[in-house]
N, C-alpha and C positions, 0 to 999 in steps of 0.2 A: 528560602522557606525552610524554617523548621523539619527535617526528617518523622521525627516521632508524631507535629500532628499530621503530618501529610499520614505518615502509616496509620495514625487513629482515624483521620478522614477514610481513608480505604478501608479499612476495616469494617466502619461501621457500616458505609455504603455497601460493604459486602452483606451483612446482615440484613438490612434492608432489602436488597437484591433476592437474598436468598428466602427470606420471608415471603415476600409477591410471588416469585418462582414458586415456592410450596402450594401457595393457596391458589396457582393458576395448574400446577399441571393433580393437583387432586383435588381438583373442582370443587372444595371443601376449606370452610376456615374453622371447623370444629378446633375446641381448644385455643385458639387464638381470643383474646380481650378484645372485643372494642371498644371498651371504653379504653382503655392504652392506650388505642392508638388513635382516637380521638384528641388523648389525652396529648400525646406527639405531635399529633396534628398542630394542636394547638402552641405547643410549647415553639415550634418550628414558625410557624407563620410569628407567633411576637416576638421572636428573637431574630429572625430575619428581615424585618419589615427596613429597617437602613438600605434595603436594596434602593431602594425609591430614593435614598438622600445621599449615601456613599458609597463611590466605587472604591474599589481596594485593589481587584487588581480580576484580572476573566478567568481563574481558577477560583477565586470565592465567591464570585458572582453563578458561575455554575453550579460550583456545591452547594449554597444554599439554596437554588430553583431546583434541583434534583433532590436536594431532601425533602423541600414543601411537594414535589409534586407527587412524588412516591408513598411520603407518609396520605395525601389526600389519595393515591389510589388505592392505598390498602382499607381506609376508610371506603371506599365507593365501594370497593370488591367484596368489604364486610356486610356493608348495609345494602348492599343494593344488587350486584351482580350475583355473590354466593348468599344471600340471605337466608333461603331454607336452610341451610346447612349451618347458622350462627345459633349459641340456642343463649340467648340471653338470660335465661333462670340458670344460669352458673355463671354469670359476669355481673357479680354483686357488690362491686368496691363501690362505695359510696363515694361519687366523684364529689360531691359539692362539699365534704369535709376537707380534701384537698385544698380546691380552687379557690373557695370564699375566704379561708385564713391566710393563701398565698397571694391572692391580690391585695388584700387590706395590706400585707406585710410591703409591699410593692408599692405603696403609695407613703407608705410610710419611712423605709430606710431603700434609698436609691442614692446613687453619687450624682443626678442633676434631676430637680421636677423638672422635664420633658413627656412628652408622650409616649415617645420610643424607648427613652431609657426607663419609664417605667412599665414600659410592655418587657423591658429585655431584663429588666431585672424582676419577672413576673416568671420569665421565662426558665431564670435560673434557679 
């Protein structure tokens, strides 16, 4: 295994960690985007979806269920657990300029039409 992505995998799961941790011990996700992390949410579930078709080995296969499952709790903890505390009139990125010209572009320049690989290259 590569050192530097092992470290970038840890790392980032750190950030992750430390994010949930914030918005669990001060009952508060003020300041935090949901739509980001909707936005993660999403980019995670279609860049992970090979779980269902390739193993690679039981440290990728846990990395990517602990990222889906973390980015969907920050999600849950946004909308649903800490929700008084979200104030969605300052989380104004208009998500559908993103997504609607990233998926066109995804259907269009991919290295195979597949399903997967144009979810994962939706994803990138």
């Amino acid at each position: 295994m590569n050192l530097f992505r092992f470290l970038g995998d840890l790392s980032h799961l750190l950030a992750i960690i430390l994010l949930l941790l914030k918005i669990w011990k001060s009952r508060s996700c003020a300041g935090i985007s949901g739509k980001s992390q909707v936005l993660f949410a999403v980019v995670f579930t279609a860049r992970y979806l090979d779980l269902f078709t390739n193993y690679i080995s039981l440290y990728n296969t846990c990395m990517k269920v602990v990222y889906i499952a973390c980015s969907f709790t920050t999600v849950w903890m946004i909308y649903s657990k800490f929700k008084a505390t979200y104030d969605g009139n300052h989380d104004t990125f208009r998500v559908e300029f993103l997504v609607v010209p990233t998926a066109i572009l995804a259907f269009l320049v991919n290295h195979d039409f597949t399903p997967l690989e144009i979810l994962w290259t939706f994803s990138i």
